[in-house]
C-alpha positions as CSV (number, residue, x, y, z in Angstrom):
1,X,15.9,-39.9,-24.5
2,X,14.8,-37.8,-21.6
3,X,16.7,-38.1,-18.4
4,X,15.3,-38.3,-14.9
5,X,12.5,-36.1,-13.4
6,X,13.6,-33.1,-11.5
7,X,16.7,-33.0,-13.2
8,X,18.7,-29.7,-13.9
9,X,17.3,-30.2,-17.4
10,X,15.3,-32.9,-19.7
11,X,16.2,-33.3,-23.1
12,X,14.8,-35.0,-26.3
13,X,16.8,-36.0,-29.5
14,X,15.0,-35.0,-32.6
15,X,15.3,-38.3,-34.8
16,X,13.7,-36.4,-37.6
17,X,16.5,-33.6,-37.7
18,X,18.7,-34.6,-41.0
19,X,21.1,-31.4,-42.1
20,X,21.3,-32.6,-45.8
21,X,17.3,-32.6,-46.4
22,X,16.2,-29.5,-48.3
23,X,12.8,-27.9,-46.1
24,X,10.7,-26.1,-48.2
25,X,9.3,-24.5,-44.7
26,X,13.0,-22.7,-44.8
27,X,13.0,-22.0,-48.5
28,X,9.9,-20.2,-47.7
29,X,10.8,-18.2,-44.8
30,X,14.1,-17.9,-45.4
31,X,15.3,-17.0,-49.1
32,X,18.9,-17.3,-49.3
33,X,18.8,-13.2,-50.0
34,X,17.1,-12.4,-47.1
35,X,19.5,-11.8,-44.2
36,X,21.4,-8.6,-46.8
37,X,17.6,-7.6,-47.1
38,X,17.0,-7.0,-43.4
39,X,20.1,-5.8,-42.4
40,X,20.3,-2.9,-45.4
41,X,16.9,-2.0,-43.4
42,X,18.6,-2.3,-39.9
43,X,21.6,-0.5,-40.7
44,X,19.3,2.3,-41.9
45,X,17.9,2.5,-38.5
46,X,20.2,5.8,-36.5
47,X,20.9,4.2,-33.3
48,X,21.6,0.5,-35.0
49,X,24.8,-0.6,-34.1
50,X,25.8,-4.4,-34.6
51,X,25.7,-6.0,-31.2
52,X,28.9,-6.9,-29.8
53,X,29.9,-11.0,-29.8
54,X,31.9,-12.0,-27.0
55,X,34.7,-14.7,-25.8
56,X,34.4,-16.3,-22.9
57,X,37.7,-18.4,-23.4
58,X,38.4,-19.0,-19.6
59,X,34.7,-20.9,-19.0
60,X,35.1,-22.5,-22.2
61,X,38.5,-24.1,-21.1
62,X,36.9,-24.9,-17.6
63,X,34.6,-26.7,-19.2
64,X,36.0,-28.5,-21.8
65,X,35.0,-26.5,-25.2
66,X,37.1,-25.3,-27.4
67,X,35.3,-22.1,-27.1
68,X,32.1,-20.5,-26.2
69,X,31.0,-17.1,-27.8
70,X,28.4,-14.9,-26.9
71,X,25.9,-12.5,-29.1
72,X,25.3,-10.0,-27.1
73,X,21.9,-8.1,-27.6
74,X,21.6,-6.8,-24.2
75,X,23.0,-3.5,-26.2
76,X,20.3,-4.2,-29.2
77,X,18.8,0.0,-30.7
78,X,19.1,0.6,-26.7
79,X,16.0,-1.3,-26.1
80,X,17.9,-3.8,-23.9
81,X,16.7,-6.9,-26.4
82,X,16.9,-8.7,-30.0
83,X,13.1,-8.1,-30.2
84,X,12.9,-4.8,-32.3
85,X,14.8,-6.4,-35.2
86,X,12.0,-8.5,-35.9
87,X,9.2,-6.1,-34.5
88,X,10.7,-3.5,-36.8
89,X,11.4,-5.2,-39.8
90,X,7.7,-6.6,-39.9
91,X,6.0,-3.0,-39.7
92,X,8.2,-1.8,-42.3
93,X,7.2,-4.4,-44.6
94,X,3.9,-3.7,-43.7
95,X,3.9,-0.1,-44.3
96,X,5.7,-0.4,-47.7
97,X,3.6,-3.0,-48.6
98,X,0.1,-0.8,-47.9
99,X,2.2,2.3,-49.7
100,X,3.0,-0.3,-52.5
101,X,6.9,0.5,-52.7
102,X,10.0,0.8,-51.0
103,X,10.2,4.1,-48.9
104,X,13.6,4.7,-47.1
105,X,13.8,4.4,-43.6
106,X,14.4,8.3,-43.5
107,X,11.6,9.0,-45.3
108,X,9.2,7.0,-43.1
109,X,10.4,8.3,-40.2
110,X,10.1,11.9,-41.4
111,X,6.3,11.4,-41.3
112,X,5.6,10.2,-44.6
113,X,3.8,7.2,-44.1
114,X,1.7,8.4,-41.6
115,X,0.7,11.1,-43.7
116,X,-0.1,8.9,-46.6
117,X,-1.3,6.1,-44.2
118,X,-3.7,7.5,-41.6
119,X,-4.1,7.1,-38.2
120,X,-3.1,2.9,-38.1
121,X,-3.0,1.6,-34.6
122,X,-0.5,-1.1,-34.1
123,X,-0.8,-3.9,-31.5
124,X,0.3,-6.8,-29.8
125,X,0.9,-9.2,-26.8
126,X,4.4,-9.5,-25.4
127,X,5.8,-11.2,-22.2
128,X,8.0,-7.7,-22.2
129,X,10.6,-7.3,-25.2
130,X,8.7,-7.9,-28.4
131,X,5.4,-5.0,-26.8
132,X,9.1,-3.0,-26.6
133,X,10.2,-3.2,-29.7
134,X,7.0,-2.6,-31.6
135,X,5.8,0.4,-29.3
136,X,9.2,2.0,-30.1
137,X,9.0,1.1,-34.1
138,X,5.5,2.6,-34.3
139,X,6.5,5.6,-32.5
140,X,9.1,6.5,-34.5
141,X,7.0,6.0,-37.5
142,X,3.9,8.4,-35.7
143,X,1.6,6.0,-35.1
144,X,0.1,4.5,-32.0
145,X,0.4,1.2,-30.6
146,X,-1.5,-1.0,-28.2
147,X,0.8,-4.2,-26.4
148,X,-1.8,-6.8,-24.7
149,X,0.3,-8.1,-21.7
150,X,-0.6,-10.8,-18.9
151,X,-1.4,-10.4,-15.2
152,X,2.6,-11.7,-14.4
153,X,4.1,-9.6,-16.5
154,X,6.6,-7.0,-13.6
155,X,6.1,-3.8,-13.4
156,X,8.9,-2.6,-14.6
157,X,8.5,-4.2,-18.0
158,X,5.0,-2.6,-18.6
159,X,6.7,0.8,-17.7
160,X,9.7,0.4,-20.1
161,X,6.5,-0.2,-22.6
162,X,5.0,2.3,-21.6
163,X,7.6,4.8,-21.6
164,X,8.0,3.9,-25.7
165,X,4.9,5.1,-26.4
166,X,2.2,2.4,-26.2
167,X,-1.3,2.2,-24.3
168,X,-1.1,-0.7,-22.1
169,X,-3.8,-3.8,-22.0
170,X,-3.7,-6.0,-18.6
171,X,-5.5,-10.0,-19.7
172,X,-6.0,-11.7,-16.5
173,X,-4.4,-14.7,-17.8
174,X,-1.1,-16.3,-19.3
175,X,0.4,-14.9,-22.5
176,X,-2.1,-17.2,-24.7
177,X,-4.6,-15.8,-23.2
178,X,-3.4,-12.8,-24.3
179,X,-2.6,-13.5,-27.3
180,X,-6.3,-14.0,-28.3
181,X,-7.6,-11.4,-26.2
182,X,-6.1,-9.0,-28.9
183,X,-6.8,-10.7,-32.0
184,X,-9.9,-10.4,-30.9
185,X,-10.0,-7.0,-29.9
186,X,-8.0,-5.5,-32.7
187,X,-10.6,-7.2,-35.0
188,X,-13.2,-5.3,-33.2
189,X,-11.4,-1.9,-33.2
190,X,-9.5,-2.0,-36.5
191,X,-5.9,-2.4,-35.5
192,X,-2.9,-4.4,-36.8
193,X,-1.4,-6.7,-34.9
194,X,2.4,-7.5,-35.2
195,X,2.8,-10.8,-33.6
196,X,5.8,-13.0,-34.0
197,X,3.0,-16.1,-33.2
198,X,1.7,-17.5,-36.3
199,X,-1.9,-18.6,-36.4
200,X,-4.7,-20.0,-39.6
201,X,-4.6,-17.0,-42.0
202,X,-2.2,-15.0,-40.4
203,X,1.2,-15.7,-41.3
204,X,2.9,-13.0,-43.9
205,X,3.7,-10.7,-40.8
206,X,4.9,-13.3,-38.4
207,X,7.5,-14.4,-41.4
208,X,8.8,-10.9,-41.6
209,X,9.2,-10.9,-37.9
210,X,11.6,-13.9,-37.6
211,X,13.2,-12.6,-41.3
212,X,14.2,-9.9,-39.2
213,X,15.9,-11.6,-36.8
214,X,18.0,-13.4,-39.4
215,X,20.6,-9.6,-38.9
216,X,21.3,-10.9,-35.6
217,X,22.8,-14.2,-37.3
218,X,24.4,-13.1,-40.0
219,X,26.1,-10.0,-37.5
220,X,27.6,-13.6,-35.2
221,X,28.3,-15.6,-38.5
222,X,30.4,-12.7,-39.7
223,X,31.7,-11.8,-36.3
224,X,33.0,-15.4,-35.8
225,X,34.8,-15.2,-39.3
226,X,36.6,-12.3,-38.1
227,X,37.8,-14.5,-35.5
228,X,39.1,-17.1,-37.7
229,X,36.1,-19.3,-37.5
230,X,34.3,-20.9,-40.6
231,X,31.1,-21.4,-38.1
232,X,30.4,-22.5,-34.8
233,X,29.8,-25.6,-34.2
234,X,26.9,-26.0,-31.4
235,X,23.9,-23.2,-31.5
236,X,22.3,-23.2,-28.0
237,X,19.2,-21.2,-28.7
238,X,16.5,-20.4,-26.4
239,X,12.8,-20.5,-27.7
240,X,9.4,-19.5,-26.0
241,X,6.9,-19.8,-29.3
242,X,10.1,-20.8,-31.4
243,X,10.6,-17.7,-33.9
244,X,14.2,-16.9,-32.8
245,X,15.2,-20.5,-32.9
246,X,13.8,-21.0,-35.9
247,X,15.3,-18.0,-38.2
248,X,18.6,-19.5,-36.4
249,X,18.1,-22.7,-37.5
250,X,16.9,-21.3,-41.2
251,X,19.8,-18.6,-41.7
252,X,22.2,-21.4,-41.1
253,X,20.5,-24.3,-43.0
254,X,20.5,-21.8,-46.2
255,X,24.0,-20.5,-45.9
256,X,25.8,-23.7,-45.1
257,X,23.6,-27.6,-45.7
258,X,25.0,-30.3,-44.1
259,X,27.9,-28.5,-42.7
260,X,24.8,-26.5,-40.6
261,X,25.9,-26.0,-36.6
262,X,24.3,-28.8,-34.4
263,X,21.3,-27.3,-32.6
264,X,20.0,-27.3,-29.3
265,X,16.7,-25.2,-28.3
266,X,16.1,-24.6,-24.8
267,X,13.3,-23.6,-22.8
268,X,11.7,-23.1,-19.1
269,X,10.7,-26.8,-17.6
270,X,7.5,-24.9,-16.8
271,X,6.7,-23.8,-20.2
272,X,7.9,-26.4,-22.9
273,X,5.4,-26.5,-25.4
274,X,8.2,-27.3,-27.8
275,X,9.7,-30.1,-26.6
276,X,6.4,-31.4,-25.1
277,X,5.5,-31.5,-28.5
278,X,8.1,-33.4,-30.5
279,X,7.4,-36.0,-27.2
280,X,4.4,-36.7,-29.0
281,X,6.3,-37.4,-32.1
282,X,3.0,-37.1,-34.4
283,X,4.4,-33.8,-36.1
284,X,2.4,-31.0,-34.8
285,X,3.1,-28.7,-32.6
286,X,1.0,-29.0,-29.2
287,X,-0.4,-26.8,-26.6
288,X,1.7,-26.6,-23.1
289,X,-1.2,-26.2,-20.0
290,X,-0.9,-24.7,-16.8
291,X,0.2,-21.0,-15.3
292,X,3.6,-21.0,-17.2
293,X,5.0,-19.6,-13.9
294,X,9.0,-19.1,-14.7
295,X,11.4,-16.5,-14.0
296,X,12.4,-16.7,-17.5
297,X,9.5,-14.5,-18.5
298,X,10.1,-13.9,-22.1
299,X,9.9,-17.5,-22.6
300,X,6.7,-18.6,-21.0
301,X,5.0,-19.1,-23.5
302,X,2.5,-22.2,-23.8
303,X,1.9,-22.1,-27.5
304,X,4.0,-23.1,-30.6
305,X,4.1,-20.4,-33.1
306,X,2.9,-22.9,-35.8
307,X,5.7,-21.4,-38.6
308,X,8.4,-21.7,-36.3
309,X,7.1,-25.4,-35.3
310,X,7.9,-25.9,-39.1
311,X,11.3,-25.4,-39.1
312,X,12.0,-26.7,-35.5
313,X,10.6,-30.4,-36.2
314,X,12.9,-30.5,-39.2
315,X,16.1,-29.0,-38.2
316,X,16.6,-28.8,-34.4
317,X,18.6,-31.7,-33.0
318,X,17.9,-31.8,-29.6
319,X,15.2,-30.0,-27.2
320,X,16.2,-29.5,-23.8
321,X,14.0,-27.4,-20.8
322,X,15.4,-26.2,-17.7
323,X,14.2,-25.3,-14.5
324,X,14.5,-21.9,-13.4
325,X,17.7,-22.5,-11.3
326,X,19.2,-23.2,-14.8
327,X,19.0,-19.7,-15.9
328,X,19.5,-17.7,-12.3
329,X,23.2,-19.6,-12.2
330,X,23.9,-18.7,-15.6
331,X,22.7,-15.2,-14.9
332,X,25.3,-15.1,-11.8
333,X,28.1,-16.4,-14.1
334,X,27.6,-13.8,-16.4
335,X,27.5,-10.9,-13.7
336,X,30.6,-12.7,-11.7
337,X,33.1,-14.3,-14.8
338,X,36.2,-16.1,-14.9
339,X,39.2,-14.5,-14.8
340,X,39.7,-13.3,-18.1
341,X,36.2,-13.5,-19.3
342,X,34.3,-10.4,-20.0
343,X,31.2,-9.0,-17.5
344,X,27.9,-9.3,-19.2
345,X,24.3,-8.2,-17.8
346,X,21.7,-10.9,-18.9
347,X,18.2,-11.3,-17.7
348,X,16.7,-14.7,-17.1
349,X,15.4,-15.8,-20.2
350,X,18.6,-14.9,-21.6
351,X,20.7,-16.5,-19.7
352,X,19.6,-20.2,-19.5
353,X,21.2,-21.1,-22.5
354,X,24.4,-20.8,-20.7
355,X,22.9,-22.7,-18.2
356,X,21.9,-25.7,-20.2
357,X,25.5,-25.2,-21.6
358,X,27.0,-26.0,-18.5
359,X,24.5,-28.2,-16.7
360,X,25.0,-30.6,-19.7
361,X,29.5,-30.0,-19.6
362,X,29.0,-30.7,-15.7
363,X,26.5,-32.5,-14.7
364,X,27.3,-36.8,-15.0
365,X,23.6,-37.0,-15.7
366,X,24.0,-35.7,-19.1
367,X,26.6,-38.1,-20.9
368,X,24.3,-39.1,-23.3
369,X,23.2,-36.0,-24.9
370,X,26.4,-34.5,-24.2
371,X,28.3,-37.7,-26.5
372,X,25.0,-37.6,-28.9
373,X,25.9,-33.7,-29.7
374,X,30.0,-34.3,-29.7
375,X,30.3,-31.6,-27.1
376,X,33.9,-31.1,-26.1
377,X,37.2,-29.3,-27.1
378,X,36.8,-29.0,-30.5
379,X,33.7,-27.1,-30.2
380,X,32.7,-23.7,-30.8
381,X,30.1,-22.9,-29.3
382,X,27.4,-20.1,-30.3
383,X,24.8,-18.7,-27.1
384,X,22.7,-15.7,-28.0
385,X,21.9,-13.2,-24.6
386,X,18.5,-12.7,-25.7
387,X,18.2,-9.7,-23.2
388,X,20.0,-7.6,-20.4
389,X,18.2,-6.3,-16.7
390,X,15.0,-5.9,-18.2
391,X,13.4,-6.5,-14.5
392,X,16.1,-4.8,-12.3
393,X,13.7,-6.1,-9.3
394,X,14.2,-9.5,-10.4
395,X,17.4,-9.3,-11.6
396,X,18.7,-7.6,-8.1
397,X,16.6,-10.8,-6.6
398,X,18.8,-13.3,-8.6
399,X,22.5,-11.8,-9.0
400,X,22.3,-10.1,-5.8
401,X,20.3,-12.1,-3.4
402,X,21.1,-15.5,-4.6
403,X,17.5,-16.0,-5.8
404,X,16.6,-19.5,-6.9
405,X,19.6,-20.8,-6.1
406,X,21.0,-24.2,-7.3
407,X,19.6,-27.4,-5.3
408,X,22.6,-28.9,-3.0
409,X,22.0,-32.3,-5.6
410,X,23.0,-30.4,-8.4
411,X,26.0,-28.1,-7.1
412,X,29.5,-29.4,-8.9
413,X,32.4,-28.4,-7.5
414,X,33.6,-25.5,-9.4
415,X,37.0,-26.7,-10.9
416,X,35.2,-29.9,-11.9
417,X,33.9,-30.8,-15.5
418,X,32.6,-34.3,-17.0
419,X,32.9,-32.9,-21.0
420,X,36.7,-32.2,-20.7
């Protein structure tokens, strides 16, 4: 069920989420193999480092958890985000598969496949991080890239683009828009496009993106065994087309069945084209209309990625979206923690899972989802931060000036907590 409107968050039970069906969307897209495939290519990367996972035992007791851990990827091949795991992954694939073998990583980046390969342009739209990640793959591999990018997206984004490399593409529209701007383009002039979007006919490099993303998982899932946990027990994982959610939801559907963490995808209020479509409950993913206009900019997204939608429909127990006062809190929690708890620099869009987190610990509102998930102290619960201060404007705007700040309805005293 949905709660009331203008609510710190509305949320939607997937009824068709049952851990012990087998998904032959997941046996596709994720092979059980896959996760030691892309992390022997990661770990061949030189500045890959696994990202850190962190305790924040003092919130999790104030809110009644058992614990709350946090995959940090604000640290991720210093690019300051997840996204080049999958960006990276999906042009290496696609450069051994037009050499027709397996190159090392060394090799390629010595300038063998450009030597063999030509002058291949690759290209791309991106709300920020994913136009990141592939500008800095290609560049590394010689070639040239091209990232497609909408008329919101800051300044400071385009420049950390820019700065990797790539020529930069201004749509006067939303991310969609851009999105088929440059598939039509890069038909026109030749180019490849790396999307992590899925669309009719063009699907193989999209699945090598969110395979990619599956070293990010297995790096927590062994991380959390090293701290004497089997698994976590909640996932809160944000989603703008749904390709990290999804290789979340497939990495641990594969490794463990039934005994798969409960799952909770989040989005912006203002962008929900996931939980706007299992509303409908007809089984396909749907379109999300208007300017998309969140803070949480890597998310705004109006579009379903139709691969991830797959795996979503079937595995993902509850969709929640938050407004953007959800993830500025969350961002000021992270920047000012609990005694005890470390500092960590997130950016909007990765902060509002911590933000759903809490709203749904705190907030009376959500009992229901809160008792439907068993939230409470025997849970362990996993949050990925998608991304540090990749908009130092905006983020200076939020931490330091109290930007979108939380509505006096919604402010809960701070020693107070409904999921203890």
């Amino acid at each position: 069920m949905s709660v009331q409107e203008c609510s710190p968050m509305e949320w939607v039970a997937n009824s068709g989420a049952n851990p012990a069906h087998s998904s032959a969307a997941i046996d596709d897209l994720f092979p059980a193999s896959i996760a030691l495939k892309t992390r022997k290519f990661h770990r061949q990367l030189e500045s890959y480092r696994m990202s850190p996972l962190k305790s924040l035992g003092s919130l999790a007791t104030m809110l009644g958890v058992g614990g709350i851990w946090i995959k940090d990827e604000s640290v991720r091949l210093s690019l300051n985000s997840f996204k080049a795991l999958g960006g990276s992954y999906a042009i290496y694939r696609y450069v051994t598969e037009k050499l027709g073998e397996e190159v090392p990583v060394s090799v390629l980046f010595a300038g063998e496949a450009r030597r063999k390969l030509g002058d291949l342009v690759f290209a791309t739209a991106t709300d920020g991080n994913h136009g990141r990640g592939i500008a800095w793959s290609a560049t590394r591999l010689g070639f040239k890239s091209v990232i497609y990018v909408h008329k919101n997206t800051s300044a400071a984004r385009i420049d950390a683009i820019r700065k990797n490399g790539a020529e930069i593409v201004v749509v006067n529209g939303t991310y969609d828009d851009a999105v088929r701007q440059v598939s039509v383009d890069a038909q026109q002039h030749g180019w490849q496009i790396i999307s992590d979007t899925s669309w009719e006919g063009y699907e193989d490099i999209p699945k090598w993106v969110m395979q990619g993303y599956t070293t990010l998982v297995a790096e927590a899932q062994e991380q959390l065994a090293g701290q004497g946990l089997a698994r976590p027990t909640h996932v809160f994982v944000q989603a703008g087309v749904g390709a990290l959610a999804a290789s979340v939801m497939g990495y641990y559907q594969q490794l463990l069945g039934a005994q798969r963490p409960k799952t909770i995808v989040v989005e912006p209020a203002e962008a929900a084209c996931l939980l706007s479509s299992i509303q409908k409950a007809d089984g396909n993913p749907h379109h999300f209309g208007g300017e998309l206009d969140t803070i949480m900019a890597g998310l705004a997204c109006g579009d379903p990625s139709p691969l991830a939608w797959n795996v979503l429909r079937e595995c993902a127990d509850v969709f929640c979206a938050c407004p953007d006062f959800v993830a500025a809190k969350a961002m000021r929690v992270y920047a000012v923690p609990l005694d005890g708890d470390p500092f960590i620099v997130s950016g909007e869009s990765g902060a509002v899972t911590l933000g759903a987190l809490m709203g749904m610990m705190q907030w009376e509102g959500a009992r229901d989802v809160r008792e439907a998930l068993e939230l409470g102290p025997d849970s362990q619960v996993l949050l990925i931060n998608t991304e540090g201060n990749t908009d130092p404007d905006d983020f200076r705007r939020v931490v330091w000036e109290g930007g979108d700040p939380v509505p006096d309805a919604y402010k809960v005293p701070v020693s107070r907590s409904f999921g203890g």
